[in-house]
N, C-alpha and C positions, 0 to 999 in steps of 0.2 A: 279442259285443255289437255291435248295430249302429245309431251313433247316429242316423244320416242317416233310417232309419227311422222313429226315436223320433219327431226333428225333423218330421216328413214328417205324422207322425198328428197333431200337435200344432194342424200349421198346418191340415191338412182340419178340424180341429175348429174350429177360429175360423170356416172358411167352411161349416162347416155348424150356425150359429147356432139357424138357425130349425129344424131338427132337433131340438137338446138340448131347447131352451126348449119344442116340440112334446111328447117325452118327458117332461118332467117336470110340464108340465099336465095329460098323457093319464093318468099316473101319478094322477096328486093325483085327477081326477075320476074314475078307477075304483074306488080305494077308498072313494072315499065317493056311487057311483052311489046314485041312490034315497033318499036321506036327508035330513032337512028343514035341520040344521044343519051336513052337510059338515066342514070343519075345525075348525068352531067348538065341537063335541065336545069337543076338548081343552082348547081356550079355559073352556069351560065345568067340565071337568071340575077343570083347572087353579085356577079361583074356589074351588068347593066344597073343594081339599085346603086355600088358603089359609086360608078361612076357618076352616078346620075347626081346620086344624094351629096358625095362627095364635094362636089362642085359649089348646090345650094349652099351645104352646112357650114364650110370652109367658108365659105364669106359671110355667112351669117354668128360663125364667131372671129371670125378675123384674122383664120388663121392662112397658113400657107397649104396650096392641098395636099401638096405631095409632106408635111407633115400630119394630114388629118386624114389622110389614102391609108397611111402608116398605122395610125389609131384605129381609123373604122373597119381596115381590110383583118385585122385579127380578130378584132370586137366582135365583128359578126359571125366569124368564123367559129368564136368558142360559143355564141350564144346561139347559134343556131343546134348546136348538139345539144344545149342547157335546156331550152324552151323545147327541144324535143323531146329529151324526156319525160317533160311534166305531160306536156299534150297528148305525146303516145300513150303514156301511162296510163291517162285517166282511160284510154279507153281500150286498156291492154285483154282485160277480162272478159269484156263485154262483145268485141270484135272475134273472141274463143270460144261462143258459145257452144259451136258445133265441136269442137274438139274434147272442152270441157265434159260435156255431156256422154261424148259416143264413147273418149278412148279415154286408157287407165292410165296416163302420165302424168309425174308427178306438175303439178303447177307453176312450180320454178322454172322446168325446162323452157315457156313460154316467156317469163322473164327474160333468158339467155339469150333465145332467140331475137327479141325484140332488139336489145343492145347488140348484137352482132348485128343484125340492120341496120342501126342507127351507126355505127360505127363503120360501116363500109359507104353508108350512102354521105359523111361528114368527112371519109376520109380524101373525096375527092376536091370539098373546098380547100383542102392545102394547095390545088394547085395554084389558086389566086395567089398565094401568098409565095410560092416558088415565082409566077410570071413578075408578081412586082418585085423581089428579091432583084431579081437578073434586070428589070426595066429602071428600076431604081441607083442599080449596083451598090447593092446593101452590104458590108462585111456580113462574112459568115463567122460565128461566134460559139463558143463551147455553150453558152448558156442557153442555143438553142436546141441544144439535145436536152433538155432540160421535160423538152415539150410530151417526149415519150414515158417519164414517170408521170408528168401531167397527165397526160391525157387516161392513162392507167388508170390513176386516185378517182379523177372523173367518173371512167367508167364504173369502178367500183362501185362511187357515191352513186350512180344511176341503176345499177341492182335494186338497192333497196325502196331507193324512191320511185321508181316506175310498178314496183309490186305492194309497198303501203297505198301509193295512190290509186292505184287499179282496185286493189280490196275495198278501200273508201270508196270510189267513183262506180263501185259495181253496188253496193248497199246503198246508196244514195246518188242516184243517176242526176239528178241536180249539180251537183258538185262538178261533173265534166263542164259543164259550163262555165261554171265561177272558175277553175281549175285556165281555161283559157282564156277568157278575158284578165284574170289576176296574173296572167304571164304577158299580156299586153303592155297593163300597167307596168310590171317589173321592168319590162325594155326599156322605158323612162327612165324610172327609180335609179336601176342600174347603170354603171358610167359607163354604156356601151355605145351610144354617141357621142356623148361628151368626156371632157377628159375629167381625171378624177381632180388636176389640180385647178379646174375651173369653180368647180365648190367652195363654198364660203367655211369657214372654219367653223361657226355654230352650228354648222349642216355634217360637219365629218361624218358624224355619227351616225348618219343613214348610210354611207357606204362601209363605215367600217364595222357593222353590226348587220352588214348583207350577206348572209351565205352566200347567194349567189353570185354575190362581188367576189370571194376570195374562187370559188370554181372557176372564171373567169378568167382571174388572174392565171392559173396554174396551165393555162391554154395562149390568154394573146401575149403576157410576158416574154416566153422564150420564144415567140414567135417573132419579136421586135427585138430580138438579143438580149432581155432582161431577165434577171433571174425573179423568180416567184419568190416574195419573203418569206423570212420565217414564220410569219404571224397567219399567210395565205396557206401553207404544208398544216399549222395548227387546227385551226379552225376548220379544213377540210379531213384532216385525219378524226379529230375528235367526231365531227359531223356523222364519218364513216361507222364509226363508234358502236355510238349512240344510236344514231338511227336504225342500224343491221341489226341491233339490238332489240330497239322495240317494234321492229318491222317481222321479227323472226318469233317474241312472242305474242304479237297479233297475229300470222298467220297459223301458229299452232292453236291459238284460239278459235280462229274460226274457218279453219280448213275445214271442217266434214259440213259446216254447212253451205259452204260457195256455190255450191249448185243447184240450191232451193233458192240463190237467188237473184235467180234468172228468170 
């Protein structure tokens, strides 16, 4: 294990800024070369499930839609960036072979890259949430600027977990799979269709022992004017922690071998 390394790629990656941010625009615009709406695709796509699902679900728990519009239209907004990291991630290594192999950058930079993607291609689902604002005529509220240290924490937490995941899912190419059908599940698990106070009390304890419940929070909260609890800042700080933590001495571990294993 050799820290001074680790430490070494860390810092070229802060001074090679305009590299990642290069990668992950170059990214975003080849996938969507040639196309008249680009990211908006999903944005769009994103409308038509609400509307669609909105309608079913709303009567399938009884509720009113325009308060289950309310629910679901931030829900899936924070959970589409959640579920993206894990899925990108698994296959964040594996989709750099070519780079991996040819060029001398450090392998964080690819990490950067990837969340600067993720983060331009999620920041256009806000606009659902501005059209129903203004369709709805929602007060505008301080605790929805709340949503820009949110999504901050977020991105933070999605550093490390998009590059411990990528190191797992690159040494064991099985796991990308488990990796996305166990974010399947999670979309159940997690209250992002349903609301959290439709749980029964003997059950609290799967949402309040969700990380990805309290990530959640720190997203559709101040997007409904609510503030993120204390307990949501807790659990995502500590998360941030701990995880960057042992994320940073796994990859001083096994940095000089990542690319015997490919």
């Amino acid at each position: 294990m050799n820290m001074d390394l680790a430490v070494s790629d860390f810092r070229r990656t802060f001074s090679l800024t305009g590299l990642w941010l290069h990668l992950g625009w170059a990214d975003l615009s080849r996938r969507y070369r040639r196309t008249y709406l680009g990211p908006l695709w999903h944005t769009l796509t994103m409308a038509i499930f609400i509307g669609c699902m909105g309608v079913i679900w709303a009567a399938v728990l009884k509720v009113q839609f325009r308060d289950y519009a309310l629910h679901l239209t931030p829900s899936l907004i924070g959970w589409s960036l959640i579920s993206s990291i894990f899925i990108e991630g698994a296959v964040l290594f594996l989709n750099a072979r070519q780079v991996v192999l040819t060029i001398n950058v450090p392998l964080p930079v690819l990490t950067m890259g990837l969340m600067w993607r993720l983060v331009l291609t999620h920041l256009h689902h806000l606009l659902l949430m501005v059209a129903l604002i203004v369709f709805l005529r929602i007060e505008i509220t301080r605790e929805m600027f709340l949503l820009v240290p949110g999504i901050a924490l977020v991105y933070l937490n999605g550093l490390w977990m998009t590059s411990l995941i990528g190191m797992i899912c690159l040494r064991f190419r099985d796991l990308q799979m488990i990796v996305t059908i166990g974010m399947q599940i999670a979309q159940f698990v997690t209250p992002v269709f349903w609301p959290v106070s439709f749980i029964s009390p003997n059950l609290e304890w799967v949402v309040r022992y969700n990380p990805l419940f309290h990530l959640l929070e720190l997203i559709r909260n101040p997007l409904v004017g609510d503030a993120p609890t204390i307990e949501n800042w807790i659990w995502c700080m500590v998360m941030l922690f701990v995880g960057s933590t042992v994320t940073f001495i796994a990859y001083a571990a096994v940095r000089n071998r990542m690319a015997y294993w490919y």
